[in-house]
C-alpha positions in Angstrom: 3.1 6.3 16.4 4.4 6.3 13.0 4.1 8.5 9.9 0.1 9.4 10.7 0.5 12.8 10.9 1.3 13.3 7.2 -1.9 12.4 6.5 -4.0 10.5 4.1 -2.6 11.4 0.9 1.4 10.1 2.1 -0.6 6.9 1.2 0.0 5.7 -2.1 -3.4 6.0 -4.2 -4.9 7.7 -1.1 -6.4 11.3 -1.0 -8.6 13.5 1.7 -11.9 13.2 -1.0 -11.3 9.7 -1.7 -9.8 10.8 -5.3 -6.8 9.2 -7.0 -4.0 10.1 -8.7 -6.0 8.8 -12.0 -9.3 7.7 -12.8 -9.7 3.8 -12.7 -10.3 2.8 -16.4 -13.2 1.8 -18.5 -13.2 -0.6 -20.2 -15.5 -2.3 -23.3 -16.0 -6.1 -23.3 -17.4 -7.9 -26.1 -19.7 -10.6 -26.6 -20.4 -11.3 -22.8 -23.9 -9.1 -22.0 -26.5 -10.8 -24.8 -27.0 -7.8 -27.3 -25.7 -5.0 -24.6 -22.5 -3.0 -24.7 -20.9 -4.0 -21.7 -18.4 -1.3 -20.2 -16.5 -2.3 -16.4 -14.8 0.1 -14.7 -11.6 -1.4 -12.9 -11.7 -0.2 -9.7 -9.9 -3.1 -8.6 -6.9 -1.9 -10.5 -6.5 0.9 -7.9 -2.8 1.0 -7.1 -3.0 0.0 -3.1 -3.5 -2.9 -1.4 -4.9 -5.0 -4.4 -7.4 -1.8 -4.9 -11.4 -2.2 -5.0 -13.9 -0.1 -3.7 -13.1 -0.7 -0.4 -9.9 1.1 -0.7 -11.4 4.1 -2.1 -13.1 4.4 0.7 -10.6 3.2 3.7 -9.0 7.0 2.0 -12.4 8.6 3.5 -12.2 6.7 6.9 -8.4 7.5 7.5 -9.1 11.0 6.0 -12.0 11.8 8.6 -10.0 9.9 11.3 -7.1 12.6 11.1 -9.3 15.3 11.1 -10.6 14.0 14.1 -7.4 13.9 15.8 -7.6 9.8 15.8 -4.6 7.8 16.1 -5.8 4.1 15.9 -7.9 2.3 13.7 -11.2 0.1 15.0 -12.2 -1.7 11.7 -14.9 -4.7 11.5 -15.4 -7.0 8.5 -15.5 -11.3 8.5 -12.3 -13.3 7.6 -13.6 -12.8 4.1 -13.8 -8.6 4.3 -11.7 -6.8 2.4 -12.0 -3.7 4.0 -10.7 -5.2 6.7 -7.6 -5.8 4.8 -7.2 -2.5 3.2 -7.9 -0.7 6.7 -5.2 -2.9 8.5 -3.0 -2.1 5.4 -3.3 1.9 5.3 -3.0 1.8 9.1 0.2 -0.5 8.8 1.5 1.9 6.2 0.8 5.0 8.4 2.1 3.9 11.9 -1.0 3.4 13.3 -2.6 0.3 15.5 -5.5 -1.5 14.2 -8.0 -3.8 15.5 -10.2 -5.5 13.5 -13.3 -7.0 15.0 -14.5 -9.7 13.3 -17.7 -11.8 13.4 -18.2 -15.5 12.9 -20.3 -16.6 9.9 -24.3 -17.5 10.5 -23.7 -20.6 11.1 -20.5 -20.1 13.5 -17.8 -21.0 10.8 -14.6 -18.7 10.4 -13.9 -19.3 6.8 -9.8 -19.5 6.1 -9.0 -16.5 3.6 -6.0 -14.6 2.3 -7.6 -11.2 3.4 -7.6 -12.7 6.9 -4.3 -13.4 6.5 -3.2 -10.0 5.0 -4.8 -8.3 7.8 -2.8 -10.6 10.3 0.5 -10.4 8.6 0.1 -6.6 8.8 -0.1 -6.1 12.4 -3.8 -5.8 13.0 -4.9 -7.6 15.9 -8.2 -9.2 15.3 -11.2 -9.8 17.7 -13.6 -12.6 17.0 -17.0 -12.5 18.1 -20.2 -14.0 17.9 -22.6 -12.1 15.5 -24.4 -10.9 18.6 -21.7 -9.6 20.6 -20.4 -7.2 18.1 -21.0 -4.4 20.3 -19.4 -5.5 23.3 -16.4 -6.2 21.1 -16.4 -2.8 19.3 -16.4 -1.1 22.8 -13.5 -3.8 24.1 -11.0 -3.3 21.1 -11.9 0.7 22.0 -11.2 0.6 25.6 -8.2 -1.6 24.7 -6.6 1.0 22.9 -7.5 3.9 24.9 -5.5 2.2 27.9 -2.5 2.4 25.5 -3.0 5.9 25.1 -4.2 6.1 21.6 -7.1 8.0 20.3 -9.2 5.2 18.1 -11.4 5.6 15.5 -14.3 3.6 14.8 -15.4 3.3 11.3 -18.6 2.8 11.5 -19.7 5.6 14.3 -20.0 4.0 17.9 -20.1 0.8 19.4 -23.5 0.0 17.5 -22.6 1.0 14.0 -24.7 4.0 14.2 -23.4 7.4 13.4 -20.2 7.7 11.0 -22.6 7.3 7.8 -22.0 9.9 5.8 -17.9 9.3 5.7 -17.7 6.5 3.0 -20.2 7.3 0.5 -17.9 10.4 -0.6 -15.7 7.9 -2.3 -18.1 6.7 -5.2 -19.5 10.3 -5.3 -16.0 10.9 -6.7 -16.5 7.7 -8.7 -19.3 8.9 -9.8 -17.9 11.9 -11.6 -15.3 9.7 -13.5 -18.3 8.0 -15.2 -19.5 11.6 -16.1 -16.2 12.7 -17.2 -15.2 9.6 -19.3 -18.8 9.8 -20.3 -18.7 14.0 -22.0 -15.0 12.7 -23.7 -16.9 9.7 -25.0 -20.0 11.3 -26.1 -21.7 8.1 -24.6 -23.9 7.9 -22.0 -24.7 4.8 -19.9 -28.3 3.5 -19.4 -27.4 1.0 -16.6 -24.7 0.8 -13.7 -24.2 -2.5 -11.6 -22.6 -3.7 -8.9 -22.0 -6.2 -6.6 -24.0 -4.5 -3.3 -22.9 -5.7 0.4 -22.9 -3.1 3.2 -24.9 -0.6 0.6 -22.2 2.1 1.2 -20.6 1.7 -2.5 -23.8 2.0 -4.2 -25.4 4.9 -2.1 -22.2 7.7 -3.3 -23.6 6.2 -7.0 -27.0 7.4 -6.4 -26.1 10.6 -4.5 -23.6 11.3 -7.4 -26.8 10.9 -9.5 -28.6 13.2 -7.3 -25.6 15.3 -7.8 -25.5 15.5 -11.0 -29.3 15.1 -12.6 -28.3 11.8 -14.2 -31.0 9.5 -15.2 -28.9 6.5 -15.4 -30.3 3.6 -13.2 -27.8 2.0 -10.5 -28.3 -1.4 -9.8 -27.0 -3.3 -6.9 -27.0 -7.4 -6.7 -26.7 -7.8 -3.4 -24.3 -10.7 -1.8 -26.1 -11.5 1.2 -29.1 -9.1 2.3 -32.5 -9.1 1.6 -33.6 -6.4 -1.1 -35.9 -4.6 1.6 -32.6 -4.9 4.3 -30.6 -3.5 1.6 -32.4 -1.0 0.4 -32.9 0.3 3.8 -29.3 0.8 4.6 -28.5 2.6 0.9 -31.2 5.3 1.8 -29.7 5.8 5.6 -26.6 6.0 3.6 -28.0 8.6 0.9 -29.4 10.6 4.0 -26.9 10.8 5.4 -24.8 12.4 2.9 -27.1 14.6 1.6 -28.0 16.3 4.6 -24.1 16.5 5.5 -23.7 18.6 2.3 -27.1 20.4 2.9 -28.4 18.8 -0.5 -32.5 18.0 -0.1 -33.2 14.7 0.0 -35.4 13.9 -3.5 -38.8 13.0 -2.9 -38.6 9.8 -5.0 -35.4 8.6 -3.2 -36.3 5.0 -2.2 -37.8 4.6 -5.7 -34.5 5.0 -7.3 -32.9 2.5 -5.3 -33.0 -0.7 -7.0 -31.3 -3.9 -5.4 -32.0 -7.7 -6.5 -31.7 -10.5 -4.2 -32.5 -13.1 -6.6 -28.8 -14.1 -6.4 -27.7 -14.7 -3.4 -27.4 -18.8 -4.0 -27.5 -19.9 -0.3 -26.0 -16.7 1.2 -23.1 -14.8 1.5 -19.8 -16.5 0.4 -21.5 -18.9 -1.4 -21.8 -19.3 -5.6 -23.5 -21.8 -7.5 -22.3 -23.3 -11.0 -23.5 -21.1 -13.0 -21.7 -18.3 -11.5 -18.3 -20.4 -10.9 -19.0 -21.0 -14.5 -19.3 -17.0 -15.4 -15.8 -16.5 -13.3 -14.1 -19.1 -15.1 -15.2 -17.4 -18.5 -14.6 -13.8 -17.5 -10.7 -14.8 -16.5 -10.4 -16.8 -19.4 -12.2 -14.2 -21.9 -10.8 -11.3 -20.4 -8.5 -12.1 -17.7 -11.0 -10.1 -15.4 -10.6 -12.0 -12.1 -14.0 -12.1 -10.4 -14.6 -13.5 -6.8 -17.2 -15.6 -6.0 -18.1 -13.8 -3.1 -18.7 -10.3 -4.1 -17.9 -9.5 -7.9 -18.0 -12.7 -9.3 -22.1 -12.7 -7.6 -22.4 -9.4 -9.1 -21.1 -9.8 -12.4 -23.2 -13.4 -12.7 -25.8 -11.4 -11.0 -26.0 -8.9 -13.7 -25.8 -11.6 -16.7 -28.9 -12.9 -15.2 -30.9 -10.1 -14.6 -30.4 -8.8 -18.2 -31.4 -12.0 -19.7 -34.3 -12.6 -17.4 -36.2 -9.3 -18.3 -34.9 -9.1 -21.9 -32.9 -5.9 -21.6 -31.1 -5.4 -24.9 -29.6 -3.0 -27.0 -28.4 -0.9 -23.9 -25.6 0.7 -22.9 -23.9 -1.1 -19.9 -21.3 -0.4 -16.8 -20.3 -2.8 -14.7 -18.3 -1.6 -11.3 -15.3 -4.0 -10.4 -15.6 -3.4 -7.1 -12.3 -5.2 -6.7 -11.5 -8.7 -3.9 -8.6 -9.9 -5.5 -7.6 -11.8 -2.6 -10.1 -13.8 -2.5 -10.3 -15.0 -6.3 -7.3 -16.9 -5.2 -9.2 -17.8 -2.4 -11.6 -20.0 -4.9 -8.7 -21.8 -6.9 -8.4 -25.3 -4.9 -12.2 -25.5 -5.6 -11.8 -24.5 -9.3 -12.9 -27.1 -12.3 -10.6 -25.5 -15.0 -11.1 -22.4 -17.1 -13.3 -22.1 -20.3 -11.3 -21.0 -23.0 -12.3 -18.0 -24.8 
């Protein structure tokens, strides 16, 4: 069974809290948010498994895993997750078995993508299912390993998804304080935080690090496929959850504070329009800041817009790379060129 029992941290970049080695740095970029200064904080520079959020929080999963005495890995995410990936990869790098159940897209497609093909070439053995037999193939890739005589973990709670949500969102409370740190060293404080915002999980340990800490800054989350009202939804189960696993009261004005904008989305998930192939090709070029058209590349596009479209100037900005390097390379045959800075 491998090297499991060291535990999270003999992962590279991996810690119990969801903490690294280092913070992730900030970074100032000019002359790309109207009359803003633009901040990003380069989360997908996290040294394992081509970083992003989701690695900071496959530390949580695996960290909660061992204290549960788990010994397999259940993960779920499309071709295009990169969870997925980074879950197959820590479990590859710890000894452990992983399954990966893995949903077709709305229409029935199974989109090729390097992440899918990490997560194969590391071992994980991945179930496809329809979008409404997820359950039944949660409970299968369970069973499965249970008959080997592993003790599997489920990332998301039980066979419905229900259940392990307080886990993840400790990895961007711990984000969360960086920002606060980098912000007393810099004696500047941000106005706005955004991010790209898919299963909500990222942008709930935001908030709750708000709630944490009495910070006024607004988070806000472009989502890449949900409805604002679906999203927002999930990010307060998520905020719950946490808070009343750390016996924090939940504030009265919660939901208010959530803000997520759905004016983005372009067709759905996975999908981009010009414009925002146009704002990837610029950020590489400008700043060699690979964006994805998927998640960050939506977001960051996502964020251009918004700030234009209500006039917000003069502010001070932070954008979370939220990391999907895979799948920048992903977009390259379909690419029209770079716009030179």
């Amino acid at each position: 069974m491998g090297a499991y029992a060291n535990g999270a941290a003999a992962l590279p970049g991996f810690a119990p809290d969801g903490s690294l080695l280092t913070p992730t740095p900030i970074v100032e970029l000019d002359g790309m948010a109207c009359d803003n200064e633009l901040y990003v904080k380069r989360d997908d520079l996290i040294p394992f498994s081509f970083g992003g959020n989701k690695a900071r929080i496959a530390q949580c999963f695996f960290s909660d895993a061992l204290a549960r005495g788990c010994n397999a890995i259940v993960a779920y995410g499309s071709t295009r997750s990169n969870l997925a990936r980074v879950m197959a990869n820590g479990a590859a790098r710890m000894g452990m078995p992983c399954a990966v159940v893995s949903p077709d897209e709305a229409d029935g497609s199974r989109p090729r993508s390097f992440n899918a093909e990490l997560c194969a070439r590391l071992g994980a053995q991945v179930h496809p299912c329809q979008k409404g037999e997820v359950a039944q193939a949660v409970e299968a890739a369970l069973d499965e390993l249970r008959e080997q005589g592993f003790r599997p973990y489920y990332i998301y709670g039980n066979r419905f998804g229900k259940g392990n949500e307080a886990t993840p969102v400790q990895a961007y409370v711990h984000a969360s304080r960086e920002v606060a740190d980098w912000e007393r060293a810099s004696g500047a404080s941000f106005d706005y935080v955004f991010l790209a915002t898919g299963t909500g999980m990222t942008q709930a340990g935001l908030l709750c690090g708000n709630v944490l800490t009495g910070s006024s800054c607004e988070v806000v989350g472009i989502s890449v496929a949900r409805s604002a009202e679906a999203a927002t939804e999930h990010i307060e189960g998520y905020c719950r959850a946490y808070l009343a696993s750390r016996g924090v009261d939940v504030p009265a004005d919660l939901h208010s504070r959530i803000c997520v904008s759905d004016g983005f989305l372009h067709g759905g998930y996975g999908r981009a329009d010009a414009a925002e192939q146009q704002t990837i090709r610029h950020a590489f070029a400008h700043a060699g800041m690979p964006l994805d058209e998927t998640y960050v590349g939506k977001g960051f596009d996502g964020m251009l817009r918004y700030l234009r479209e209500r006039d917000i100037c003069g502010k001070r900005i932070l954008f979370l790379h939220t990391g999907g390097t895979p799948l920048f390379f992903d977009a390259l045959d379909g690419s029209e060129g770079v716009v030179r800075a």
